[in-house]
N, C-alpha and C positions, 0 to 999 in steps of 0.2 A: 504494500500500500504506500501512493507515495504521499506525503502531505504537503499541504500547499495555503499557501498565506495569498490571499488576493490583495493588493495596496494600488487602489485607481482612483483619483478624485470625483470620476462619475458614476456616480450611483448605477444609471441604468447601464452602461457597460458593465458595472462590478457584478449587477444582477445577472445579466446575459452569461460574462464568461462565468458564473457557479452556474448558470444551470448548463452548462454545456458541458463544464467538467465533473459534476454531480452523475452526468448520465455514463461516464465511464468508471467500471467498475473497480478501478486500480488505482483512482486518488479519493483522498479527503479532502475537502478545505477544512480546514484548523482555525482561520480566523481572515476577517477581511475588513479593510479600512482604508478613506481615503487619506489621512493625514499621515506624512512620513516620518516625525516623531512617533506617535503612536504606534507606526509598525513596527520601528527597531524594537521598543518595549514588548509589545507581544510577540514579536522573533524572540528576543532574548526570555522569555517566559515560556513559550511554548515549541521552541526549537521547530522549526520546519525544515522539510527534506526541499521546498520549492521556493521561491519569492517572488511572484510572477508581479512586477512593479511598471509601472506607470513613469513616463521620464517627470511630468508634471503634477508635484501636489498640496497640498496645503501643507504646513511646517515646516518641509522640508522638500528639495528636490529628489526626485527618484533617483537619479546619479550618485546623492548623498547617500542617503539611505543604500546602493546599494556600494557604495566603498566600506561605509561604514560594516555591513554586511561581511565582504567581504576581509576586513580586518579582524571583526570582534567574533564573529559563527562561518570561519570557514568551511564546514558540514553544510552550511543553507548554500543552497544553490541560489544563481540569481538569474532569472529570465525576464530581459527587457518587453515591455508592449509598449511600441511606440508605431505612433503613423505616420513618420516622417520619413522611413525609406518607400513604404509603401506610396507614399505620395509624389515621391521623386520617379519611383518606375510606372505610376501612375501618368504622369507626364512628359513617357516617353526616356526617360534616362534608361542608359545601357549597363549601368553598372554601379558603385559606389567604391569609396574605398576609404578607412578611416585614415584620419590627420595624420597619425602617428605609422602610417604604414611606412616599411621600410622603400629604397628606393629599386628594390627587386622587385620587390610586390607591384610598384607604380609604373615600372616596366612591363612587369608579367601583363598589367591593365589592360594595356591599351593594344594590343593586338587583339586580344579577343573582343574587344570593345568595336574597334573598326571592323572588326569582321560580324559585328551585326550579333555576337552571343554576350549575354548577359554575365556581370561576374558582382558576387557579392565580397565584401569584407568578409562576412561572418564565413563561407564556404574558403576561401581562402586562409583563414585563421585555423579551420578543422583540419583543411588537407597537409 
């Protein structure tokens, strides 16, 4: 069972993504909130195997919340929800790559990028 903290400032998002992950048999949610003070306290209270966070939220930014995460409960995992990549390949973008990619990766980009195939950071980061 994995357990999972929902942390979204919108309420009806936060409803949505539990009823979607309520209907799979292999998580729990454990606890969910929009403010990101209040998540680290109930992270730190109730240890989650998940932290499915939002970049934007009341007390604190999702970013925060999740360094802080990843500093104080390295065991919680941290999985971003953000609609800003989704809005950039929404718009046509071929690819992303974060700031901090090295200048291998920024080379590796841009071939497949002119050739029309999509490349993410995060698929780059796995492989």
């Amino acid at each position: 069972m994995v357990r999972v903290m929902l942390v979204d400032d919108h309420v009806l998002l936060r409803r949505g993504t539990r009823a979607l992950l309520q209907a799979a048999p292999d998580v729990e949610i454990v606890a969910e909130t929009g403010d990101g003070k209040h998540a680290l306290a109930l992270a730190r209270r109730l240890r989650p195997d998940v932290a499915l966070l939002d970049i934007h939220l009341g007390g604190m930014s999702g970013i925060d919340v999740a360094r802080s995460l990843r500093h104080g409960l390295p065991q919680t995992k941290v999985l971003m929800l953000t609609a800003y990549v989704r809005a950039l390949l929404a718009i046509g973008v071929h690819g992303y790559l974060l700031k901090k990619a090295s200048d291998t990766e920024l080379i590796a980009g841009c071939g497949p990028c002119a050739a029309g195939r999509r490349r993410s950071a995060l698929r780059s980061l796995l492989s």
